[in-house]
C-alpha positions in Angstrom: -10.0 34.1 5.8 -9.0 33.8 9.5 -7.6 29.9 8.7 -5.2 31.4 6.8 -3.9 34.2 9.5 -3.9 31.6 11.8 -1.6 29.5 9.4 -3.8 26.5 7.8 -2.6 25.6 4.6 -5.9 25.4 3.4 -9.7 24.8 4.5 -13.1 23.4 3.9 -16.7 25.9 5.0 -19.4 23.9 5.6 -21.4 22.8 3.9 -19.0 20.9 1.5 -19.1 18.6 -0.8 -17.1 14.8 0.0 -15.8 15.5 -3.5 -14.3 18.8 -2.9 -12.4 17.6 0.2 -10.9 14.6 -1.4 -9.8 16.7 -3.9 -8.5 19.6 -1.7 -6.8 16.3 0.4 -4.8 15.0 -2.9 -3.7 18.3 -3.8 -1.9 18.6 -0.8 -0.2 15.2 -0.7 1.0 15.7 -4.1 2.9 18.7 -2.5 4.4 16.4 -0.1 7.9 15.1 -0.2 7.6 11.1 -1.3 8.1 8.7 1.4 10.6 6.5 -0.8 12.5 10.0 -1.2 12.6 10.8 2.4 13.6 7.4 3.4 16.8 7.2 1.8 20.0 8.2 1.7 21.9 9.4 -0.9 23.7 6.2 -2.6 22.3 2.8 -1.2 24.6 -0.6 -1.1 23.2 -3.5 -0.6 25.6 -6.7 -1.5 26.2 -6.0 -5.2 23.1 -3.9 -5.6 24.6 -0.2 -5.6 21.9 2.7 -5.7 22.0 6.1 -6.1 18.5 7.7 -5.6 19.4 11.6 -6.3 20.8 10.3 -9.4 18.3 7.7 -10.5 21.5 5.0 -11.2 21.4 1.7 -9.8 24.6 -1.2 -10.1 24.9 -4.3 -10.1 28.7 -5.5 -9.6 29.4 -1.8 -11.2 27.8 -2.8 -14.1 24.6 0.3 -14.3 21.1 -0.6 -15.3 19.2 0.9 -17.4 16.1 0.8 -15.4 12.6 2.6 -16.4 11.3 4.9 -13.5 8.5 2.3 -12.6 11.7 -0.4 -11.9 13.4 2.3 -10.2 10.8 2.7 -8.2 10.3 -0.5 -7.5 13.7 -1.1 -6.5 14.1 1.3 -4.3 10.4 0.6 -2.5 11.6 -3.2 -1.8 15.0 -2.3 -0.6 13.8 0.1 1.9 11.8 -2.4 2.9 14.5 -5.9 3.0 13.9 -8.7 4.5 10.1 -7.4 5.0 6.9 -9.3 2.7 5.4 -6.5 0.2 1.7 -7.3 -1.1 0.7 -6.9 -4.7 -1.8 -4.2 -3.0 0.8 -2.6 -0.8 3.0 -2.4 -4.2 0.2 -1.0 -6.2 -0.5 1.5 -4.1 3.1 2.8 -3.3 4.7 2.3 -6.5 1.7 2.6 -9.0 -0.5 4.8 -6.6 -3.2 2.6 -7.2 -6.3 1.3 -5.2 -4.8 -2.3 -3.4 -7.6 -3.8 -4.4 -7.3 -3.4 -8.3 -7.5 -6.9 -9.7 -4.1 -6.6 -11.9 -0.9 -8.3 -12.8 1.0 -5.3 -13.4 3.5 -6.0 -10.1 4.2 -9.7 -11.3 5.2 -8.3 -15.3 7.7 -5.2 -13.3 8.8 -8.0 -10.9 10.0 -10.4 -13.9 11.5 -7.7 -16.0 13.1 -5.5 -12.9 14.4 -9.6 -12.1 15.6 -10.1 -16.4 17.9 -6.4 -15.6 19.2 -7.6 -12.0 21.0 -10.8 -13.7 22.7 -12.7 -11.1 21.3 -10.0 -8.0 18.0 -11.2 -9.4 17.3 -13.9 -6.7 17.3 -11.1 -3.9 13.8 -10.4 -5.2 11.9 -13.9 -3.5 8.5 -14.3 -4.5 6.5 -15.1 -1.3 3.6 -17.6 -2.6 -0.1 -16.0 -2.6 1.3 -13.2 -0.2 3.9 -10.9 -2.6 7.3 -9.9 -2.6 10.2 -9.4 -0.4 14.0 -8.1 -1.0 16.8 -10.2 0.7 20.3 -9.5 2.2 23.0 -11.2 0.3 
């Protein structure tokens, strides 16, 4: 009881189980703000790329998408990041929340379909051979 009066969010008494704490550790960071959330500002532009993150919207030449929330997320996760190589692991884990490791083509499949919506903003996404992805000024 005296972690809480002294302001800790939450603890652990010894002994504990490695199971409990994980789960005590994920609980909290699902009551954290997202990083992609925090990062950005309200409407993004980027050449002809036009997003608006409060709203969930994103343009191309003022033409809106209709984008699922895994392309949204997507999106928004490789234009923070322009200009800078994303790894299928780096992209599983902050767009799926998956382990990097996981053995999967789910990146590549969102990659081609979030490049089939962009239309002619779709060469902004560049594949980076045997490495990832990475998001490109105009």
């Amino acid at each position: 009881m005296v972690g809480f009066e002294v302001g800790a969010d939450d603890y652990v008494v010894k002994p504990f189980s490695v199971r409990e704490l994980v789960l005590r550790v994920r609980a909290i960071l699902r009551r954290a703000p997202s990083p992609v959330d925090e990062a950005q500002d309200p409407v993004t532009e980027t050449g002809s790329i036009r997003i608006d993150v409060s709203a969930h919207r994103v343009w191309v030449s003022d033409q809106e998408l209709a984008l699922t929330a895994t392309e949204f997320k997507l999106l928004v996760t490789l234009v923070s990041r322009t200009g800078r190589v994303q790894s299928r692991g780096q992209l599983l884990q902050d767009v799926w929340e998956m382990p990097p490791d996981l053995n999967t083509r789910t990146v590549d499949t969102h990659v081609k379909r979030l490049r089939e919506k962009l239309g002619a903003a779709a060469e902004r996404v560049e594949t980076v051979r045997g490495v990832g992805y990475r998001f490109v000024d105009e």
